[in-house]
C-alpha positions in Angstrom: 47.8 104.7 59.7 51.2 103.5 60.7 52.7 104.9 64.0 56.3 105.8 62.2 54.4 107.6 59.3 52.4 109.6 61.9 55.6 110.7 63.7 57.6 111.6 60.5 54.8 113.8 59.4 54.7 115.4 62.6 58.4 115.8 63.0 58.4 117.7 59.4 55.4 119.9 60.7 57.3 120.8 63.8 60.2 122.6 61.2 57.7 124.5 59.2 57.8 128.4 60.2 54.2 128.6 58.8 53.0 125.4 60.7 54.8 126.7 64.1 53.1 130.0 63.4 49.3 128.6 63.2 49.6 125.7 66.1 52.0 126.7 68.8 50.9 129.7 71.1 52.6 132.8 71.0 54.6 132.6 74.6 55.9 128.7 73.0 56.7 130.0 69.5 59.0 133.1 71.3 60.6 130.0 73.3 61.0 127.9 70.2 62.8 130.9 67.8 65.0 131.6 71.2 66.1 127.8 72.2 66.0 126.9 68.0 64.5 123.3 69.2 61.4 123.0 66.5 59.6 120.9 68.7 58.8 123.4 71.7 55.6 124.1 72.0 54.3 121.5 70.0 54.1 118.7 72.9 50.5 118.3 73.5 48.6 118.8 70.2 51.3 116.5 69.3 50.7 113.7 71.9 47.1 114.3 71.1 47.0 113.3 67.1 49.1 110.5 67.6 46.7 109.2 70.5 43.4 110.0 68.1 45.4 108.6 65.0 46.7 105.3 66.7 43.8 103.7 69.3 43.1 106.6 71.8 42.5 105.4 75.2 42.3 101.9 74.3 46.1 102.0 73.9 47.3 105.3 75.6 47.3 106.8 78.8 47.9 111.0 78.2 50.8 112.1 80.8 51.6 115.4 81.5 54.2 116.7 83.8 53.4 120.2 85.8 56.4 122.9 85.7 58.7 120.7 88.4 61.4 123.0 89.5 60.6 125.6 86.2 61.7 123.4 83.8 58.9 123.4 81.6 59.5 127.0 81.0 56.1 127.7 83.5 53.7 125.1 81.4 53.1 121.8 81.3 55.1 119.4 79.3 52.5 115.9 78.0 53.5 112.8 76.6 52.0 109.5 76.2 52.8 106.1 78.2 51.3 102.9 76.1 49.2 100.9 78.9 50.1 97.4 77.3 53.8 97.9 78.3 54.2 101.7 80.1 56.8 102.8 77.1 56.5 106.4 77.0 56.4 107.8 73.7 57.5 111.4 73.8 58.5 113.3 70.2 59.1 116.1 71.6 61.2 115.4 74.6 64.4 116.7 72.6 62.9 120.3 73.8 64.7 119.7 77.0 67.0 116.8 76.4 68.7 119.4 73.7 69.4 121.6 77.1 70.8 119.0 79.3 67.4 118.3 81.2 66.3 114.6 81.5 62.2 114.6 81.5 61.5 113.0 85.2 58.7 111.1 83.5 58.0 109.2 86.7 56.6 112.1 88.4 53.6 112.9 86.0 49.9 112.5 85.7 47.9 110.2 83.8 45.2 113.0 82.2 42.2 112.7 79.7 41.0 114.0 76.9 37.4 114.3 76.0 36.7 117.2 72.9 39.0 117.0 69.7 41.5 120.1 70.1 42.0 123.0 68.0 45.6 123.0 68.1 45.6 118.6 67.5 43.0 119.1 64.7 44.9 121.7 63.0 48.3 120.2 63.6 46.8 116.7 61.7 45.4 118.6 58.8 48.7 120.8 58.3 50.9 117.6 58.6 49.1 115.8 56.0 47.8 113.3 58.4 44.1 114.1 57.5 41.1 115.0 60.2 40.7 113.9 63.6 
């Protein structure tokens, strides 16, 4: 499956009420009505299809940046950074570049993932993108 395709699919997901309303948490989905950026919430079942759809850890490395100075609204904001060339893809950056906050993606973590998600597995299937 082709990276763009993956990322369109996802993007749509991210502006469908009934979508938000299964896969993002209730404290994210409050943030996401309030700021009216649809991709709040949705950053690491996100960062996780895309990795599972598109070579896992043979390609990625998972990033995650800890609430630096608040700005991730008390969670954690993940990404992923591609190990052949450290671009960092991040679909749902706009969450804080929409409010004026460059991501400081220099100061995260390289994390794992080991089980499949509940949040990536339903975000796939909702999206159209199939089952992780």
């Amino acid at each position: 499956m082709e990276l763009e395709y993956i990322i369109e699919q996802l993007q749509k997901a991210f502006d469908t009420e009934s979508i938000k309303e299964i896969v993002v948490d209730s404290h994210w989905l409050t943030i996401n009505k309030e700021n009216g950026i649809n991709s709040t919430g949705f950053c690491f079942a996100a960062s996780e299809v895309i990795y599972r759809l598109t070579g896992g850890s043979e390609i990625w490395t998972v990033k995650r940046l800890v609430n630096i100075d608040n700005l991730w609204n008390g969670g954690t904001h993940y990404f992923l950074e591609k190990k052949s060339n450290k671009e960092i893809l991040d679909i749902t950056s706009d969450q804080y570049t929409k409010r004026g906050i460059a991501v400081p993606y220099e100061l995260a973590k390289g994390t794992g993932l080991r089980n499949i998600s509940k949040k990536a597995r339903l975000l796939a299937e909702l999206s159209g993108l199939g089952k992780l």
